[in-house]
Jmol script that loads the backbone (N, CA, C; Angstrom):
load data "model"
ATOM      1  N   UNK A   1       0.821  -1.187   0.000  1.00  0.00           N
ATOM      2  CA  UNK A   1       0.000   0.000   0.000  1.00  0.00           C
ATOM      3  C   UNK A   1       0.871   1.260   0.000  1.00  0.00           C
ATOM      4  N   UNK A   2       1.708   0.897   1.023  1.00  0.00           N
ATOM      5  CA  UNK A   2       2.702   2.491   0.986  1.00  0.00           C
ATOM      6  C   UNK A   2       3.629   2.742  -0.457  1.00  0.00           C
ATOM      7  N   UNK A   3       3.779   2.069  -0.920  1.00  0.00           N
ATOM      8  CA  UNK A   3       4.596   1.581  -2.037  1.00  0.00           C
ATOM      9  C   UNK A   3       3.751   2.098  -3.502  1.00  0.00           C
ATOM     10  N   UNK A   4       2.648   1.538  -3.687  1.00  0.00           N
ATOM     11  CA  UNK A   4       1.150   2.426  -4.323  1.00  0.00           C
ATOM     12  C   UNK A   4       1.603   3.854  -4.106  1.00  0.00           C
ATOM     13  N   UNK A   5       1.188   4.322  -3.076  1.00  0.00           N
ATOM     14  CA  UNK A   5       1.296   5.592  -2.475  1.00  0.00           C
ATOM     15  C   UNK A   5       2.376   6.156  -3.018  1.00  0.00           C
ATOM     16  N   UNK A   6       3.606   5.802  -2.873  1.00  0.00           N
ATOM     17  CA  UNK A   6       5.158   6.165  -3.306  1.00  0.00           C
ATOM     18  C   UNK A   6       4.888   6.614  -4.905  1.00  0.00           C
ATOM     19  N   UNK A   7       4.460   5.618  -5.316  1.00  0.00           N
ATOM     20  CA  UNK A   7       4.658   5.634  -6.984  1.00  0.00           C
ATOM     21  C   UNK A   7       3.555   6.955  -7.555  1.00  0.00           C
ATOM     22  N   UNK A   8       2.498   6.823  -7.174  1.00  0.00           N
ATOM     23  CA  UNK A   8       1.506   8.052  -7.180  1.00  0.00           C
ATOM     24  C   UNK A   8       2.210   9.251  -6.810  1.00  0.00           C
ATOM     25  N   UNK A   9       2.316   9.571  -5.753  1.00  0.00           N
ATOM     26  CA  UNK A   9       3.075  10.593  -5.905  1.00  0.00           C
ATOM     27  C   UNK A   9       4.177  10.780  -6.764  1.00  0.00           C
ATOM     28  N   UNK A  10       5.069   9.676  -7.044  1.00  0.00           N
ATOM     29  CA  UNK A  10       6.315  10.133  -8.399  1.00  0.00           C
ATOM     30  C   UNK A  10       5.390  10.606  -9.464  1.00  0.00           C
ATOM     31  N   UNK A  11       4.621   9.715 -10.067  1.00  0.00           N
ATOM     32  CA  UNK A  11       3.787  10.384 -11.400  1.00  0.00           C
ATOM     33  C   UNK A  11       3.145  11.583 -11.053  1.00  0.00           C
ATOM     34  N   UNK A  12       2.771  12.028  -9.661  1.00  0.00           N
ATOM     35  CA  UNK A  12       2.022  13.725  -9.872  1.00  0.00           C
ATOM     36  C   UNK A  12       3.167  14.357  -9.955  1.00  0.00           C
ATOM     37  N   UNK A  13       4.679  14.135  -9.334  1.00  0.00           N
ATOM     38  CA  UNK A  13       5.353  15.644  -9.063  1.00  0.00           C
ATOM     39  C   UNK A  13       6.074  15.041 -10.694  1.00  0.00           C
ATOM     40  N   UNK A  14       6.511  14.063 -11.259  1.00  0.00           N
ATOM     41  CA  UNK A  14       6.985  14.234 -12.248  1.00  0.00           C
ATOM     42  C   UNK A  14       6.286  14.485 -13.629  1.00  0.00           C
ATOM     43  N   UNK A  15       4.873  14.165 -13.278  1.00  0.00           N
ATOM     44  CA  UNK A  15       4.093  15.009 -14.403  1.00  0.00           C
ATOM     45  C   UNK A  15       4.284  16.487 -14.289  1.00  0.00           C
ATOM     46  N   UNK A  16       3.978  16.950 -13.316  1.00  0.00           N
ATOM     47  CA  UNK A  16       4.096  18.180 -12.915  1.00  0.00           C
ATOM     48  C   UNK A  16       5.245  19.425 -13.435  1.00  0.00           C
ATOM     49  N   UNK A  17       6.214  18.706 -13.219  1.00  0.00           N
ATOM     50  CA  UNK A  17       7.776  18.992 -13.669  1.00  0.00           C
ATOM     51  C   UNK A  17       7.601  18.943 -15.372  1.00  0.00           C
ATOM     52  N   UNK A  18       6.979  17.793 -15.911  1.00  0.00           N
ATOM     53  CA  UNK A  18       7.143  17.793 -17.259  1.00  0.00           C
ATOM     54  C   UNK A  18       6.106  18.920 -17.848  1.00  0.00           C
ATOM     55  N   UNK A  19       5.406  18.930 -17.289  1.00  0.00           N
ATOM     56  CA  UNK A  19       4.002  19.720 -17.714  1.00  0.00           C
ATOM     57  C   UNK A  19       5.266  21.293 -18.101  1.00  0.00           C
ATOM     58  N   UNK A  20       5.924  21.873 -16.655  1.00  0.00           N
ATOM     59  CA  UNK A  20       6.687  23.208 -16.882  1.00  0.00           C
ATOM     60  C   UNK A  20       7.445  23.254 -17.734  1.00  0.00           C
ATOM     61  N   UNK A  21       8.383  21.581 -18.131  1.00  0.00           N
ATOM     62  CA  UNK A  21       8.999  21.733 -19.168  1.00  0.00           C
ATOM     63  C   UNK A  21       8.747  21.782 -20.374  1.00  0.00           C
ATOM     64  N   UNK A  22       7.688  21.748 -20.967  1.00  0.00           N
ATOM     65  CA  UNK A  22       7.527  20.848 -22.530  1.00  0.00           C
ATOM     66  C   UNK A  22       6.832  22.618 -22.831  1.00  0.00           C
ATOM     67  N   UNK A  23       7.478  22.578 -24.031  1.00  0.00           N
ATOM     68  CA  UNK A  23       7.562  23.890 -25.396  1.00  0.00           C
ATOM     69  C   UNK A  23       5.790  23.793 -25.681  1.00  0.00           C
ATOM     70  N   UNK A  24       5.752  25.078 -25.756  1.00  0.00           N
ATOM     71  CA  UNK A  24       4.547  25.168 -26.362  1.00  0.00           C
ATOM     72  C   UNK A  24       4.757  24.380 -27.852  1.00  0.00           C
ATOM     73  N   UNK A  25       3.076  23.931 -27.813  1.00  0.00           N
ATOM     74  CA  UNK A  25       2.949  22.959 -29.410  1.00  0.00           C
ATOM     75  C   UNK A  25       3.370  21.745 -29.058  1.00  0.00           C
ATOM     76  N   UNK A  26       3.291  21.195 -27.696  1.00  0.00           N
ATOM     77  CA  UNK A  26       3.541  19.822 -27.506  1.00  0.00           C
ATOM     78  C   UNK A  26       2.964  19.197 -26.409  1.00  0.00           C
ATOM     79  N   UNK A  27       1.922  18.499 -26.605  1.00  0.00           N
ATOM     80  CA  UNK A  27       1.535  17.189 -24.864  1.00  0.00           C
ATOM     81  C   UNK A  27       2.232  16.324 -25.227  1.00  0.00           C
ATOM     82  N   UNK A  28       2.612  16.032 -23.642  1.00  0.00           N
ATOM     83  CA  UNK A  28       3.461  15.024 -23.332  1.00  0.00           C
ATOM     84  C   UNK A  28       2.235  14.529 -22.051  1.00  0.00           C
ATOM     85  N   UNK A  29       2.694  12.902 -21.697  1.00  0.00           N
ATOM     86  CA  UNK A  29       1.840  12.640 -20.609  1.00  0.00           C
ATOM     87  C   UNK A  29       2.516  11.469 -19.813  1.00  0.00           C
ATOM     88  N   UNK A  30       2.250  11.467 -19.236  1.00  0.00           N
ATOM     89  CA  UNK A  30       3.365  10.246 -18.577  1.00  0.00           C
ATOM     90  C   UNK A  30       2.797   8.937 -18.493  1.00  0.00           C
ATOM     91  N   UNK A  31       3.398   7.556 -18.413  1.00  0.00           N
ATOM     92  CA  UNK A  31       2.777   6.903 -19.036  1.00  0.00           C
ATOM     93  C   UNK A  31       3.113   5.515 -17.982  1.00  0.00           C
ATOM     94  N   UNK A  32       4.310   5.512 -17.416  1.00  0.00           N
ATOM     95  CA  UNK A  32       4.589   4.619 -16.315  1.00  0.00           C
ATOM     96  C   UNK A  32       5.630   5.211 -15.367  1.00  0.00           C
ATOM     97  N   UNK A  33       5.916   4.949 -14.630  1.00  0.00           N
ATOM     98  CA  UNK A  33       6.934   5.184 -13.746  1.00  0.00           C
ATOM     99  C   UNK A  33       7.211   3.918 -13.326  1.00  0.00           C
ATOM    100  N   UNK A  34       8.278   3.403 -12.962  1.00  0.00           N
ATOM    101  CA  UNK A  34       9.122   2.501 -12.085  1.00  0.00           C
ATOM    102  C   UNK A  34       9.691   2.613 -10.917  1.00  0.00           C
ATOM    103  N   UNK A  35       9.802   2.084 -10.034  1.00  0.00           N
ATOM    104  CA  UNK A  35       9.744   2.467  -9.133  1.00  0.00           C
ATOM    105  C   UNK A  35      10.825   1.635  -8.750  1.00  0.00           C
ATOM    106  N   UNK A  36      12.165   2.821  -8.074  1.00  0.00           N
ATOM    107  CA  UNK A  36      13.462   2.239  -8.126  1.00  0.00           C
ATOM    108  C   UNK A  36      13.674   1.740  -7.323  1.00  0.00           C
ATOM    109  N   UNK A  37      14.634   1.237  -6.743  1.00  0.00           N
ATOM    110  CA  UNK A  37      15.290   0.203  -5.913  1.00  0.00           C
ATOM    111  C   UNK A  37      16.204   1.666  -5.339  1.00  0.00           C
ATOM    112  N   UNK A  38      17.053   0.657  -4.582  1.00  0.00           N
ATOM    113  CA  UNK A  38      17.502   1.849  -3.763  1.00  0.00           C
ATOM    114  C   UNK A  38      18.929   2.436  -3.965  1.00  0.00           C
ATOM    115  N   UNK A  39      18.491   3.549  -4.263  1.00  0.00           N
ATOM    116  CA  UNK A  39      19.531   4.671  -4.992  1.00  0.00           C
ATOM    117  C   UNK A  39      19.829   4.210  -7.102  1.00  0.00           C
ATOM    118  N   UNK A  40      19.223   3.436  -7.498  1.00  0.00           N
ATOM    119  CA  UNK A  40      19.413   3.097  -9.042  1.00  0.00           C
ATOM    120  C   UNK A  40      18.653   4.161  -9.487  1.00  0.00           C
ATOM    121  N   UNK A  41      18.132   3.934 -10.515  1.00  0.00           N
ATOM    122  CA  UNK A  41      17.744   4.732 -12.000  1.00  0.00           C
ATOM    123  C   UNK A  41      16.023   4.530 -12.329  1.00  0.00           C
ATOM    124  N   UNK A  42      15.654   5.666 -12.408  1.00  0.00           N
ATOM    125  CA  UNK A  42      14.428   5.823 -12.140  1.00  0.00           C
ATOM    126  C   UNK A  42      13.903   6.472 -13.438  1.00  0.00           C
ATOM    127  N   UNK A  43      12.916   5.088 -14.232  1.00  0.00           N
ATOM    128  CA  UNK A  43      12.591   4.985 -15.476  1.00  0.00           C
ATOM    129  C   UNK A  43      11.259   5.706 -15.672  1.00  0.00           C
ATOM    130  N   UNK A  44      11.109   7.009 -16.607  1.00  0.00           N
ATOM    131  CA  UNK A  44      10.189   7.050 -16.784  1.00  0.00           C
ATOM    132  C   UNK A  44       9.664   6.630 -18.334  1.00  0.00           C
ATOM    133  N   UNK A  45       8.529   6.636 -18.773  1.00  0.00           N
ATOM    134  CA  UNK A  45       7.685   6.409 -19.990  1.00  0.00           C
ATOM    135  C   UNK A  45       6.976   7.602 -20.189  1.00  0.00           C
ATOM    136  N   UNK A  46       7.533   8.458 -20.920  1.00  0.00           N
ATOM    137  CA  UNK A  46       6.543   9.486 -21.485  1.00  0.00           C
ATOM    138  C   UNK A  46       6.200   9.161 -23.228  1.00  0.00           C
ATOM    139  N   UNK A  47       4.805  10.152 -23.295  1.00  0.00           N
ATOM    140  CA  UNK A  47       4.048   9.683 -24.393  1.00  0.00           C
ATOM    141  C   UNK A  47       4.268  11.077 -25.048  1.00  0.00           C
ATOM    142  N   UNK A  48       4.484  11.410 -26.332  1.00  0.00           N
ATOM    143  CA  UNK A  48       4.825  12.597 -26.647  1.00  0.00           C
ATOM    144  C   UNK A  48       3.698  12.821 -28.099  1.00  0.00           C
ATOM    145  N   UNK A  49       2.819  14.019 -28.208  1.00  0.00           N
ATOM    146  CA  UNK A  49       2.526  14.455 -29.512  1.00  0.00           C
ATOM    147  C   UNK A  49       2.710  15.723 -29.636  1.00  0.00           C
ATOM    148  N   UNK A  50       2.724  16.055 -31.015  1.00  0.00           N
ATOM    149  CA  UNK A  50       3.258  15.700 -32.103  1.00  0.00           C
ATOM    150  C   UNK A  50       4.655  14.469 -32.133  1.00  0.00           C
ATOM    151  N   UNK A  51       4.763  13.433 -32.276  1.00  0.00           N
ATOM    152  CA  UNK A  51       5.397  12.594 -32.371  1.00  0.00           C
ATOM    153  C   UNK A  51       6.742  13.131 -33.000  1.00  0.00           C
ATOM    154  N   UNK A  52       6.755  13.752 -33.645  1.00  0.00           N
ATOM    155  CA  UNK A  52       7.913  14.683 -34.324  1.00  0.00           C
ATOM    156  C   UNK A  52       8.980  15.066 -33.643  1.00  0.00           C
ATOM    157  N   UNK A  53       8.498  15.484 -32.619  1.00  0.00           N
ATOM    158  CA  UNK A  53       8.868  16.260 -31.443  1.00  0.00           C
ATOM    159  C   UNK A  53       9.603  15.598 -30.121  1.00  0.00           C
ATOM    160  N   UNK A  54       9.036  14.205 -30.048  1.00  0.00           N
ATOM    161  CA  UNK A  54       9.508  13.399 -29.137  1.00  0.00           C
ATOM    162  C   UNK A  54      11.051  13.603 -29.018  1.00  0.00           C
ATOM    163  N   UNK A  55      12.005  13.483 -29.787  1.00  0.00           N
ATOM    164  CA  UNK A  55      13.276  13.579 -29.332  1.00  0.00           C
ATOM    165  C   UNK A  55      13.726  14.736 -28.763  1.00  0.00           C
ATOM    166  N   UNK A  56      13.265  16.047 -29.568  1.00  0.00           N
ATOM    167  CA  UNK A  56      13.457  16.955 -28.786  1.00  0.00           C
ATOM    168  C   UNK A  56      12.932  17.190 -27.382  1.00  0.00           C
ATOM    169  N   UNK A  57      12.100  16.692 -27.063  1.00  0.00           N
ATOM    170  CA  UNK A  57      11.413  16.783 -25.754  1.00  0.00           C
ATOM    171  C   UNK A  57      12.169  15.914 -24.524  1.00  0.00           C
ATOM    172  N   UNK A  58      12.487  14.982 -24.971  1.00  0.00           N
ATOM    173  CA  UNK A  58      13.322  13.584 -24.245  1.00  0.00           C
ATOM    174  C   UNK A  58      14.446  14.431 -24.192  1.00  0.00           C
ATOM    175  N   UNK A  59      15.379  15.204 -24.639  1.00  0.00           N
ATOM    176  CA  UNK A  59      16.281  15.708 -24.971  1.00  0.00           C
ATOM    177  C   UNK A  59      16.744  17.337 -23.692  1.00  0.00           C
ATOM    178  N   UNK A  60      15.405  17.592 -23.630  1.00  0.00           N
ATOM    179  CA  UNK A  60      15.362  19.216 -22.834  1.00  0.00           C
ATOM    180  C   UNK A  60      15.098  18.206 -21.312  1.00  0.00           C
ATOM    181  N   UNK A  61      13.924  17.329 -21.518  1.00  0.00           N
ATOM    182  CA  UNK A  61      14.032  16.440 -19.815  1.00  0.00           C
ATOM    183  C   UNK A  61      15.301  16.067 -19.336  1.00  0.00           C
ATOM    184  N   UNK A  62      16.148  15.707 -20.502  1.00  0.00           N
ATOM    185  CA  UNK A  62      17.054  15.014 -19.862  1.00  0.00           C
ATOM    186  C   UNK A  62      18.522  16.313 -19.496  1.00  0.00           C
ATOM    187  N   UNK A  63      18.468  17.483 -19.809  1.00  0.00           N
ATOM    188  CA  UNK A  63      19.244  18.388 -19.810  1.00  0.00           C
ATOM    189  C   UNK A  63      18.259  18.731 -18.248  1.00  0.00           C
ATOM    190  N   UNK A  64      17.582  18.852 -17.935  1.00  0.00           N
ATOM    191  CA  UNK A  64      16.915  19.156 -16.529  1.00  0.00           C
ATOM    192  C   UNK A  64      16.341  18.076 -15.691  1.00  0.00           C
ATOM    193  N   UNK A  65      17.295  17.155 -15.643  1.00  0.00           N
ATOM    194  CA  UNK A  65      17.039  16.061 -14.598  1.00  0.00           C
ATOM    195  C   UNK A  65      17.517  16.551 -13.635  1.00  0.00           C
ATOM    196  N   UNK A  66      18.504  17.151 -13.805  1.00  0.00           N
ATOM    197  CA  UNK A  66      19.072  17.028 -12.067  1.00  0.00           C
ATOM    198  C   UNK A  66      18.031  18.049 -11.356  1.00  0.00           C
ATOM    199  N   UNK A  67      17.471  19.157 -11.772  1.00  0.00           N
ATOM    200  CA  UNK A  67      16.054  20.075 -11.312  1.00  0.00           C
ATOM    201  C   UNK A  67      14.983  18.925 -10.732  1.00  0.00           C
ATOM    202  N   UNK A  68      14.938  17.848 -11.263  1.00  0.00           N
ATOM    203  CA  UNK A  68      13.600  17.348 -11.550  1.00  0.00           C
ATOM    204  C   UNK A  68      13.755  16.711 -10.012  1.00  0.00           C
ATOM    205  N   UNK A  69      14.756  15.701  -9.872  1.00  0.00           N
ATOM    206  CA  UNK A  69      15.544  15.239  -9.246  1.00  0.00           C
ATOM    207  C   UNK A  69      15.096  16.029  -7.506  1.00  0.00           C
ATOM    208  N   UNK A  70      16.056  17.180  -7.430  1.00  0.00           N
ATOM    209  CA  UNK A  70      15.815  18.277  -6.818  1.00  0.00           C
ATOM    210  C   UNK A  70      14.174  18.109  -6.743  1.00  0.00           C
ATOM    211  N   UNK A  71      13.204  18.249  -7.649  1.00  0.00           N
ATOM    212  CA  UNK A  71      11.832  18.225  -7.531  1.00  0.00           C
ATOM    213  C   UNK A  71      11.079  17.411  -6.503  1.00  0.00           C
ATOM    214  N   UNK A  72      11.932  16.163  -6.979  1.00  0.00           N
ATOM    215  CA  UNK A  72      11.710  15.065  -5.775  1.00  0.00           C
ATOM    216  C   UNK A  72      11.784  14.712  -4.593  1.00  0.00           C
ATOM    217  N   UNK A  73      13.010  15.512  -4.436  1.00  0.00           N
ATOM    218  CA  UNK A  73      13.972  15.307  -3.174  1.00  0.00           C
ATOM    219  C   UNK A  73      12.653  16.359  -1.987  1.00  0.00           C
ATOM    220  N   UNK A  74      12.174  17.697  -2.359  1.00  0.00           N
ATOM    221  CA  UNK A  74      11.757  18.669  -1.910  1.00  0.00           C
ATOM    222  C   UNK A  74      10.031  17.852  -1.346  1.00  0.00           C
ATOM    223  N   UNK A  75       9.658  17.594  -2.467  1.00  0.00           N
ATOM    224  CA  UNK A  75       8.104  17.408  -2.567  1.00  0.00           C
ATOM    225  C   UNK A  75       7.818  15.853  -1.362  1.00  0.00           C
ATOM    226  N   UNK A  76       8.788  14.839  -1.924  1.00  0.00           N
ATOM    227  CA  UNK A  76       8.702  13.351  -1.360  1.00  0.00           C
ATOM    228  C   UNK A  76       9.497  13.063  -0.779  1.00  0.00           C
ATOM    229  N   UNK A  77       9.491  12.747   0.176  1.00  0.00           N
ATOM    230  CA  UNK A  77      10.508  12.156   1.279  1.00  0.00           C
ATOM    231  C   UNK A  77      10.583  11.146   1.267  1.00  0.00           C
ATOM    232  N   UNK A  78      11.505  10.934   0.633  1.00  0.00           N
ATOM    233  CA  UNK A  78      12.240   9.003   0.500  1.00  0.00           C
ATOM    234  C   UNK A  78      13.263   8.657   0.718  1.00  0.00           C
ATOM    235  N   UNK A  79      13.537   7.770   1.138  1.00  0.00           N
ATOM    236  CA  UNK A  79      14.592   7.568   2.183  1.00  0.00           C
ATOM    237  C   UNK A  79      15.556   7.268   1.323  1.00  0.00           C
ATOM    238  N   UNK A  80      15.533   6.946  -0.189  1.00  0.00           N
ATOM    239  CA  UNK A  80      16.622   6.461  -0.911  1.00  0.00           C
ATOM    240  C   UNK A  80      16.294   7.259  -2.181  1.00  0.00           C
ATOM    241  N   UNK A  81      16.780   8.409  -2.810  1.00  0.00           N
ATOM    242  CA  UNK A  81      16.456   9.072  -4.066  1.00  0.00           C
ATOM    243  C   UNK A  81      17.173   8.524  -4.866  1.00  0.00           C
ATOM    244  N   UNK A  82      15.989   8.306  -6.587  1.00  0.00           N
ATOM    245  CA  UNK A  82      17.192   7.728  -7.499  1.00  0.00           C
ATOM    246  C   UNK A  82      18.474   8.501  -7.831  1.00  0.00           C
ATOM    247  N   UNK A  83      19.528   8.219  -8.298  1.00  0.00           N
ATOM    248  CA  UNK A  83      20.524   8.564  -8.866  1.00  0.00           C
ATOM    249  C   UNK A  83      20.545   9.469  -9.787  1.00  0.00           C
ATOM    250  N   UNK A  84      19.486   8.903 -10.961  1.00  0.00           N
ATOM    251  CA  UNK A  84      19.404   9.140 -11.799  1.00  0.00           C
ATOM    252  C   UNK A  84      18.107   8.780 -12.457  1.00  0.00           C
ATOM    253  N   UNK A  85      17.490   9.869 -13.587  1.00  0.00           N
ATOM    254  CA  UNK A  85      15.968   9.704 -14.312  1.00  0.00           C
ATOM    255  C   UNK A  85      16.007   9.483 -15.966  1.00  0.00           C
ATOM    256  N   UNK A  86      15.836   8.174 -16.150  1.00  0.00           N
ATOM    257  CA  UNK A  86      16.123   7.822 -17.633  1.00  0.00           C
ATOM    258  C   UNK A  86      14.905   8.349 -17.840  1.00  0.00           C
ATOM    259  N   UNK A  87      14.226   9.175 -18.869  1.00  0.00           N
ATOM    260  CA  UNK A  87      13.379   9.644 -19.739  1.00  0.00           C
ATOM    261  C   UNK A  87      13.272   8.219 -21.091  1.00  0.00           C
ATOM    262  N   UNK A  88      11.715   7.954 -21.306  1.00  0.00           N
ATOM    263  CA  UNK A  88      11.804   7.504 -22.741  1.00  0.00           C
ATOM    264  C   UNK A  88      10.604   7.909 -23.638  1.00  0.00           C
ATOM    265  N   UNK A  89      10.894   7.257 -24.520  1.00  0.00           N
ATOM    266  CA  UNK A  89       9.409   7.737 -25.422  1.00  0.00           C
ATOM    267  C   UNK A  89       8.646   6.414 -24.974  1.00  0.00           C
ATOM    268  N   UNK A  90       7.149   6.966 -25.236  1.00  0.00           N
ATOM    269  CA  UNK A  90       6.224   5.298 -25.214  1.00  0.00           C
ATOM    270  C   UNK A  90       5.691   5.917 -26.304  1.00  0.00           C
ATOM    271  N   UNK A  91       5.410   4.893 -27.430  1.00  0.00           N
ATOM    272  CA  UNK A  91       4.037   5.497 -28.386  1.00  0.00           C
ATOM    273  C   UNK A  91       2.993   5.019 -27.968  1.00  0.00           C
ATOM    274  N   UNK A  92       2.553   5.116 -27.184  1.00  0.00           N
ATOM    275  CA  UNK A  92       0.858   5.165 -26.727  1.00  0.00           C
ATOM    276  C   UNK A  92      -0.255   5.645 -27.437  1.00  0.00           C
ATOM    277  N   UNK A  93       0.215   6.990 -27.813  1.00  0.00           N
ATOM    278  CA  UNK A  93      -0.628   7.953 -28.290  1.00  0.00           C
ATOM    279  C   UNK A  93      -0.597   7.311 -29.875  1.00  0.00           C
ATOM    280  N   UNK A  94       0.261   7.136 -30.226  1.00  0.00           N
ATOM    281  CA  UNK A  94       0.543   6.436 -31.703  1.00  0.00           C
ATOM    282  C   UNK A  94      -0.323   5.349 -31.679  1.00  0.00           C
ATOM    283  N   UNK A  95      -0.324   4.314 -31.329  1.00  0.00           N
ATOM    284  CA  UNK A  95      -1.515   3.407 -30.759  1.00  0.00           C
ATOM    285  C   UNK A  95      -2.619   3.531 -30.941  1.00  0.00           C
ATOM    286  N   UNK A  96      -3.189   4.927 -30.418  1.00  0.00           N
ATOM    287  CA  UNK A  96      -4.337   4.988 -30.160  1.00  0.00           C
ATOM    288  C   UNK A  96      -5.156   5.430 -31.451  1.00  0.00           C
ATOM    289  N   UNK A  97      -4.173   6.239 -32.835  1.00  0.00           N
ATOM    290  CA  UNK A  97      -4.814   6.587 -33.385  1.00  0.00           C
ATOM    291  C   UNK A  97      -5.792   6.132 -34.431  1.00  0.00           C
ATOM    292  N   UNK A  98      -5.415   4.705 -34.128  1.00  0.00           N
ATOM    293  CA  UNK A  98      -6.951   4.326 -34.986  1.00  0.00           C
ATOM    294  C   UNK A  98      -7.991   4.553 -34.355  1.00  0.00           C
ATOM    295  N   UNK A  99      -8.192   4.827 -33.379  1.00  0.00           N
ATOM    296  CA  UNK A  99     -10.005   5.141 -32.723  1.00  0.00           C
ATOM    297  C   UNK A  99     -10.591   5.831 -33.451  1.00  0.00           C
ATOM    298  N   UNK A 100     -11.787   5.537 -33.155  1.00  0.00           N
ATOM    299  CA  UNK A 100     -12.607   6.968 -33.710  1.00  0.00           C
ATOM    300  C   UNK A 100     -12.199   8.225 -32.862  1.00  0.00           C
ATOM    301  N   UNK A 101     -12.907   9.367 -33.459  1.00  0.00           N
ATOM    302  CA  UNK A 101     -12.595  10.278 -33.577  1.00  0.00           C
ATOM    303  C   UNK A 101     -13.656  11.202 -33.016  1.00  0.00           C
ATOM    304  N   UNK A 102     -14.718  10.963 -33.471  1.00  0.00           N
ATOM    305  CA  UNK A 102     -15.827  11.565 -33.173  1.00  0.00           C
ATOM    306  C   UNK A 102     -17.500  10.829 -33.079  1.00  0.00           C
ATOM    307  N   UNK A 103     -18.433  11.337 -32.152  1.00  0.00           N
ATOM    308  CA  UNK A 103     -19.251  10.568 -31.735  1.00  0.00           C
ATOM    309  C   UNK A 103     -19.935   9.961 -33.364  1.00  0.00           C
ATOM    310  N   UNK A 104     -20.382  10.202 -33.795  1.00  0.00           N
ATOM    311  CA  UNK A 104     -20.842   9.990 -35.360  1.00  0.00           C
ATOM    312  C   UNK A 104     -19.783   8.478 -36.094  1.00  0.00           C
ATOM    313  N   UNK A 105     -18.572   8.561 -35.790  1.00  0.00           N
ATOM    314  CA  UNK A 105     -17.478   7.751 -36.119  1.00  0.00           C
ATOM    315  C   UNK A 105     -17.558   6.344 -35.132  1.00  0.00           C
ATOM    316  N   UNK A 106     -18.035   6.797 -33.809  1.00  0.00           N
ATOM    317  CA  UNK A 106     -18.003   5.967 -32.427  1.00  0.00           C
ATOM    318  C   UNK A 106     -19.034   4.962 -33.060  1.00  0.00           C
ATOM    319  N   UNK A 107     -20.476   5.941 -33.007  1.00  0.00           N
ATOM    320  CA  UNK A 107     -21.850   5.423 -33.423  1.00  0.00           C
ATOM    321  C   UNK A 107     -22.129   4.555 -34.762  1.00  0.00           C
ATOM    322  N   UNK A 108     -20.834   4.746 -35.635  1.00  0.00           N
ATOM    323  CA  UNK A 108     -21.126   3.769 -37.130  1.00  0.00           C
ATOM    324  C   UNK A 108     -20.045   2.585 -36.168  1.00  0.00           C
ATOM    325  N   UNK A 109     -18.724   2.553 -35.754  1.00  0.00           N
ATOM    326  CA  UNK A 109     -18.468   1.065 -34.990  1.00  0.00           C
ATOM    327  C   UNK A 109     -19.174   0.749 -33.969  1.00  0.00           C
ATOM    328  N   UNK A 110     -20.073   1.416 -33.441  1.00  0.00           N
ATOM    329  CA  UNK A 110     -20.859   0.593 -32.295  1.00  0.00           C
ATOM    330  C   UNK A 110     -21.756  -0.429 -33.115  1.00  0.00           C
ATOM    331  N   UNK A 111     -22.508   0.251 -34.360  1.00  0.00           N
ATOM    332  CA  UNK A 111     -23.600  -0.099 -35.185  1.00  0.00           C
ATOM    333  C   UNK A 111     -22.825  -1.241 -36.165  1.00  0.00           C
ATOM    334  N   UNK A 112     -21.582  -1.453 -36.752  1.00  0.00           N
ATOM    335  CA  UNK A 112     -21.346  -2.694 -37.524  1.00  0.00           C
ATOM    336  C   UNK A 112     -20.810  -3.366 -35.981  1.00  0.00           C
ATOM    337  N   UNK A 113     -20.501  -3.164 -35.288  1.00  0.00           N
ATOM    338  CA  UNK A 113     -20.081  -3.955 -34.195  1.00  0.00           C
ATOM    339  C   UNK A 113     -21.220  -5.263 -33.981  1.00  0.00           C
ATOM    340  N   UNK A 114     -22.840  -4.416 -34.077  1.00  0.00           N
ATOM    341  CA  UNK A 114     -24.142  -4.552 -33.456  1.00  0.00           C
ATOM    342  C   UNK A 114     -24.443  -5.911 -34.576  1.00  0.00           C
ATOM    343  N   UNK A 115     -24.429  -5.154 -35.885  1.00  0.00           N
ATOM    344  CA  UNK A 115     -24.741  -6.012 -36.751  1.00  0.00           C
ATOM    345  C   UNK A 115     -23.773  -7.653 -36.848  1.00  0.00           C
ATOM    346  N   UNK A 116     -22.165  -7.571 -36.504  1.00  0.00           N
ATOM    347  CA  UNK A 116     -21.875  -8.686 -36.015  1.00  0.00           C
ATOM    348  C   UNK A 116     -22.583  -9.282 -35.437  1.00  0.00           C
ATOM    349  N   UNK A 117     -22.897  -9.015 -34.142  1.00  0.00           N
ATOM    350  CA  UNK A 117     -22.766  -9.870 -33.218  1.00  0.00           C
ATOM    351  C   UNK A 117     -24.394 -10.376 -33.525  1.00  0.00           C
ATOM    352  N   UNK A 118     -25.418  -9.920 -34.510  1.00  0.00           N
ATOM    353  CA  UNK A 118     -26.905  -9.856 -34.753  1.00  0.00           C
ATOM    354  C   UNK A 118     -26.569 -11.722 -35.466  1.00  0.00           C
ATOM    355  N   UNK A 119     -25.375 -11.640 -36.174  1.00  0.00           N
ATOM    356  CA  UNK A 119     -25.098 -12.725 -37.469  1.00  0.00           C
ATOM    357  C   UNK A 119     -25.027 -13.928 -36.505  1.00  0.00           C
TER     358      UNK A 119
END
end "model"
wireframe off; spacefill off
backbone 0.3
color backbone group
């Protein structure tokens, strides 16, 4: 349970942190955290669009880790801070983009969905 707790809080203050960093014309969202062992390397998964952009973004996080770091140290009290914050890309968002799009789009796959399952 405390451990839950631990990790929740990493994803609010390191969303948080990413939210100040990322350039206008870009969401980023965070996507996992790991949850380190004691004193190792503390993995995150961010999801980046415009996809274009992802390296540059991975690129400015990782020039302000040691801030972020600092972020951690201030906000969460843990008895063992990582070392260090590997940044990565996840395509998540890439993933997702076959969905529909809009309710009208939702409502024609709900409706051949319907007609399957009618057969």
């Amino acid at each position: 349970m405390r451990e839950e707790r631990r990790v929740r809080e990493l994803l609010r203050v390191i969303a948080e942190a990413i939210r100040d960093e990322t350039p206008l014309g870009i969401v980023a969202s965070v996507i996992s955290v790991s949850q380190p062992q004691h004193g190792t390397t503390l993995a995150v998964e961010i999801s980046v669009f415009p996809d274009e952009r992802a390296a540059e973004l991975i690129a400015q996080l990782n020039s302000v880790e040691r801030s972020i770091r600092q972020l951690i140290r201030t906000r969460i009290h843990m008895r063992h801070l990582p070392r260090q914050i590997r940044f990565s890309y996840s395509p998540a968002l890439k993933q997702q983009e076959g969905l529909p799009r809009s309710e009208s789009a939702a409502s024609e796959a709900d409706s051949s969905l319907g007609t399957i399952k009618d057969e």
